[in-house]
C-alpha positions in Angstrom: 18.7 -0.7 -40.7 18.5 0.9 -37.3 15.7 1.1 -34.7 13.7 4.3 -34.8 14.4 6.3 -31.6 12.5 5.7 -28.2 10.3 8.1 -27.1 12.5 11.0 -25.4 12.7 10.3 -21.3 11.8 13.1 -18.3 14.3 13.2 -16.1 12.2 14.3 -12.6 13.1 13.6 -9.0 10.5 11.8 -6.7 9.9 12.0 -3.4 9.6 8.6 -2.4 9.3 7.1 1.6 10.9 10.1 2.8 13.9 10.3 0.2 14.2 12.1 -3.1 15.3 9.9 -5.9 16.1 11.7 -9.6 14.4 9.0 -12.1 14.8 9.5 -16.0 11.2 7.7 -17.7 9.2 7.7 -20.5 6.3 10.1 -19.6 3.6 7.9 -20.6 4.7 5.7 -17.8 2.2 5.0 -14.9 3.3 5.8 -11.1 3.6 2.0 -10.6 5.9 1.1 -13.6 8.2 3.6 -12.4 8.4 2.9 -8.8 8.8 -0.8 -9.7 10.9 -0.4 -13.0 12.8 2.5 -12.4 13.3 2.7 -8.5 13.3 -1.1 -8.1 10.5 -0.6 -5.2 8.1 -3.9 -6.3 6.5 -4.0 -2.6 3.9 -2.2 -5.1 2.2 -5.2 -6.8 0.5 -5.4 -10.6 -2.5 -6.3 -10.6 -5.5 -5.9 -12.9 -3.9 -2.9 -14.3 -7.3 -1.4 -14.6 -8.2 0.3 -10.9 -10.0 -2.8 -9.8 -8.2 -4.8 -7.6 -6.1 -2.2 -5.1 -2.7 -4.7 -5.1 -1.1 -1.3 -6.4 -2.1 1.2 -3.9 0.3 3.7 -2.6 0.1 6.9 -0.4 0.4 10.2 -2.1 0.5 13.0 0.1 -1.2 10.7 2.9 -3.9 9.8 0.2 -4.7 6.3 -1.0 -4.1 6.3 -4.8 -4.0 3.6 -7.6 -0.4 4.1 -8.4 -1.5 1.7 -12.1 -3.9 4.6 -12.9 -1.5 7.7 -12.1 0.9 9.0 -14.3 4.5 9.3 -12.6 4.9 13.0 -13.9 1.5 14.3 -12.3 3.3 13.1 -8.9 6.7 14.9 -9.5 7.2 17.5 -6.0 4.1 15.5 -4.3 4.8 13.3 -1.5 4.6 9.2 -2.2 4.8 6.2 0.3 4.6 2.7 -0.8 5.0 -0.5 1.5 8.7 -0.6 1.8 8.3 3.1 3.3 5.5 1.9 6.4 8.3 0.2 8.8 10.6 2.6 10.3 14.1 0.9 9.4 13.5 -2.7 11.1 10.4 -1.7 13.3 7.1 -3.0 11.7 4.5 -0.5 12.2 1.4 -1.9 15.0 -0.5 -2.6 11.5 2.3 -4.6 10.3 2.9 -6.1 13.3 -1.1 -7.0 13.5 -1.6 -8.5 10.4 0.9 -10.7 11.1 -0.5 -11.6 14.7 -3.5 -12.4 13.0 -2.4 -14.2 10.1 -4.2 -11.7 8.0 -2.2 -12.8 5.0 -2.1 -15.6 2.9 -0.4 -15.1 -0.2 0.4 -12.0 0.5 -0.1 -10.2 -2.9 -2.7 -7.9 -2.2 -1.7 -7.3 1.7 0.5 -4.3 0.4 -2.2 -2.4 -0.7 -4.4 -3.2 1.9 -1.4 -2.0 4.3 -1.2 1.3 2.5 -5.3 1.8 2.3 -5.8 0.9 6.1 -2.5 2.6 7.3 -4.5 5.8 5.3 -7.6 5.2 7.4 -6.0 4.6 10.9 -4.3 8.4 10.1 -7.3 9.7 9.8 -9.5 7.7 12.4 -7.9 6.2 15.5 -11.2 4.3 16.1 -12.9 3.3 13.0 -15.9 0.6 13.0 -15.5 -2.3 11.3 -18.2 -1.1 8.9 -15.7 2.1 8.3 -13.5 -0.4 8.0 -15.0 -2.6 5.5 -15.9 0.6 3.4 -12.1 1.9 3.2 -11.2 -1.5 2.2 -13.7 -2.2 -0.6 -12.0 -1.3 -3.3 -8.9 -3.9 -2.2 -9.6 -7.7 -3.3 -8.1 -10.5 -1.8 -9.1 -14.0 -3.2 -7.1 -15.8 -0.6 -9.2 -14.8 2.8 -12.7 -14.1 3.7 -11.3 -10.8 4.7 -12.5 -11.3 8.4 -8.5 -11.4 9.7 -8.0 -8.5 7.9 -10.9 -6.3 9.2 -9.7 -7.6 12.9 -6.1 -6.7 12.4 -7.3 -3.2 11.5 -9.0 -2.8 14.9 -6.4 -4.7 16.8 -3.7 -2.3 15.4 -5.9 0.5 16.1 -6.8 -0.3 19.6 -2.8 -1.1 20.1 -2.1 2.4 18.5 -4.4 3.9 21.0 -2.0 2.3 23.6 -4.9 -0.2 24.4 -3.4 -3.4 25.7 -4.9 -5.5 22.7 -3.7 -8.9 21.3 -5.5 -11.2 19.2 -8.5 -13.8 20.1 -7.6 -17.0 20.4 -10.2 -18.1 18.3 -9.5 -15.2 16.3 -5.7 -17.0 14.9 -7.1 -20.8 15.4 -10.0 -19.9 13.3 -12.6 -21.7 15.6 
């Protein structure tokens, strides 16, 4: 007895953190299975599967998406960024190099998202409020933080990216 046949693959190339990459995949196949599956890129985290939690967001076209909600072949010709694509070859981006500072990280699971939503809003606004800050993040959860080190590593990579001479509070990294 042999298997039925597997639905038929799309063969498609991606433009993916500045570099095009020809992927064959089943077109039922969300953005994130096939940047994790297909193009081995698992910066981009499962999550709830279900738009909820933000641990999957990428850029496309500069735009904060839900890459577990997107179909890979409605991105074919568009433009995508995920985590690995933030850092410039070894050089951490100021965000990067802020939420480390901070220690606005714990487990680290949902910071890749979180990198890709706030790296979206410091595009746009090179001065945003923590409460614009709080609303751009909303629909990222982390369970490990009270999201406090993450709202000031925002502003402290946006005042560094203003070339503002800005480092963390002391009491900011000791937690007093």
């Amino acid at each position: 007895m042999t298997a039925p046949p597997g639905p038929q693959k799309t063969l498609a190339t991606f433009h993916v953190n500045g570099e095009s990459h020809e992927v064959a995949f089943v077109p039922h196949k969300t953005l994130l299975e096939v940047l994790r599956e297909e193009m081995n890129l698992t910066g981009t985290k499962h999550g709830c599967e279900l738009g909820e939690c933000g641990a999957c967001t990428v850029q496309v076209d500069g735009t904060p998406v839900l890459s577990c909600l997107v179909l890979a072949v409605d991105v074919v010709g568009k433009q995508v960024r995920t985590v690995e694509g933030l850092a410039k070859g070894p050089e951490l981006t100021e965000l990067q190099h802020a939420f480390a500072d901070m220690g606005a990280a714990q487990c680290g699971y949902c910071t890749p998202g979180i990198l890709m939503t706030a790296d979206a809003l410091l595009a746009q606004n090179t001065k945003p409020t923590r409460d614009e800050i709080k609303e751009c993040l909303a629909g990222n959860l982390c369970r490990c933080t009270g999201y406090i080190k993450i709202f000031e590593a925002v502003e402290l990579a946006a005042a560094r990216c203003r070339g503002e001479k800005a480092e963390p509070r002391k009491e900011s990294i000791h937690g007093s």
